[in-house]
C-alpha positions in Angstrom: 162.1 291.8 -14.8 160.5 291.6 -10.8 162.5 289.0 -8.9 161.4 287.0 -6.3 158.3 284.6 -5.5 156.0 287.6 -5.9 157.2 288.6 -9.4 154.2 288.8 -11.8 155.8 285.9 -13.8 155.2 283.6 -10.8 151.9 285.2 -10.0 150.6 284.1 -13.3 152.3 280.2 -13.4 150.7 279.8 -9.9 147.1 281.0 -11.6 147.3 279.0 -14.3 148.3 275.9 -12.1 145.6 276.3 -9.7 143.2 276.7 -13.0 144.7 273.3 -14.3 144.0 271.8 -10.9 140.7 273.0 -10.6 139.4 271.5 -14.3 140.1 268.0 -12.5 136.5 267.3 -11.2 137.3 265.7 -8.1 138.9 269.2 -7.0 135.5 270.9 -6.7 134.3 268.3 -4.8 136.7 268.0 -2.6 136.6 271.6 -1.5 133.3 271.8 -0.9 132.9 268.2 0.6 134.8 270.5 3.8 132.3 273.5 3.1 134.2 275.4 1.4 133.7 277.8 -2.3 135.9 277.6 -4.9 136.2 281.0 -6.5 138.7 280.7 -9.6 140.2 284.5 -10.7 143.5 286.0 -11.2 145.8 287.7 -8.9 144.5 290.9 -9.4 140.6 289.5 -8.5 142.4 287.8 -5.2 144.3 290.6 -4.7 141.1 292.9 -4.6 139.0 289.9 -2.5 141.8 289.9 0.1 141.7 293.8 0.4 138.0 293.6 0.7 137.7 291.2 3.2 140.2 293.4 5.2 138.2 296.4 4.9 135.7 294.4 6.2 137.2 293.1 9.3 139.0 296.3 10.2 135.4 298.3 10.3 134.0 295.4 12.5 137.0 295.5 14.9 136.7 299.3 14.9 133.2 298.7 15.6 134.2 297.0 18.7 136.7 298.8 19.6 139.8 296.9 18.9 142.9 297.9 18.1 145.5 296.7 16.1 148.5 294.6 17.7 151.8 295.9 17.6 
């Protein structure tokens, strides 16, 4: 069995908590009363978003010719 706060064990309680949480109306409305979207998935789905989104930024700083800190 993974160890650690990353082991899919923890993964999944964390998902299902934050699935719980977001069933309680007032949740919703609080996140987008600041503008933002709740998207509810797995870690897998967030997992593939976050990859996305950095694919994303990484061609637009290519674009502009950044580099990557080191």
């Amino acid at each position: 069995m993974e160890r650690g706060r990353n082991a899919p064990q923890h993964r999944r309680r964390i998902a299902g908590d934050v699935l719980a949480a977001a069933a309680d109306p007032v949740i919703p409305e609080r996140i987008a009363s600041i503008g933002q979207i709740m998207q509810l998935a797995g870690p897998a789905e967030f997992a593939a978003a976050i990859d996305e989104q950095r694919a994303a930024l990484a061609a637009i700083a290519k674009s502009l010719g950044l580099k990557p800190a080191q």
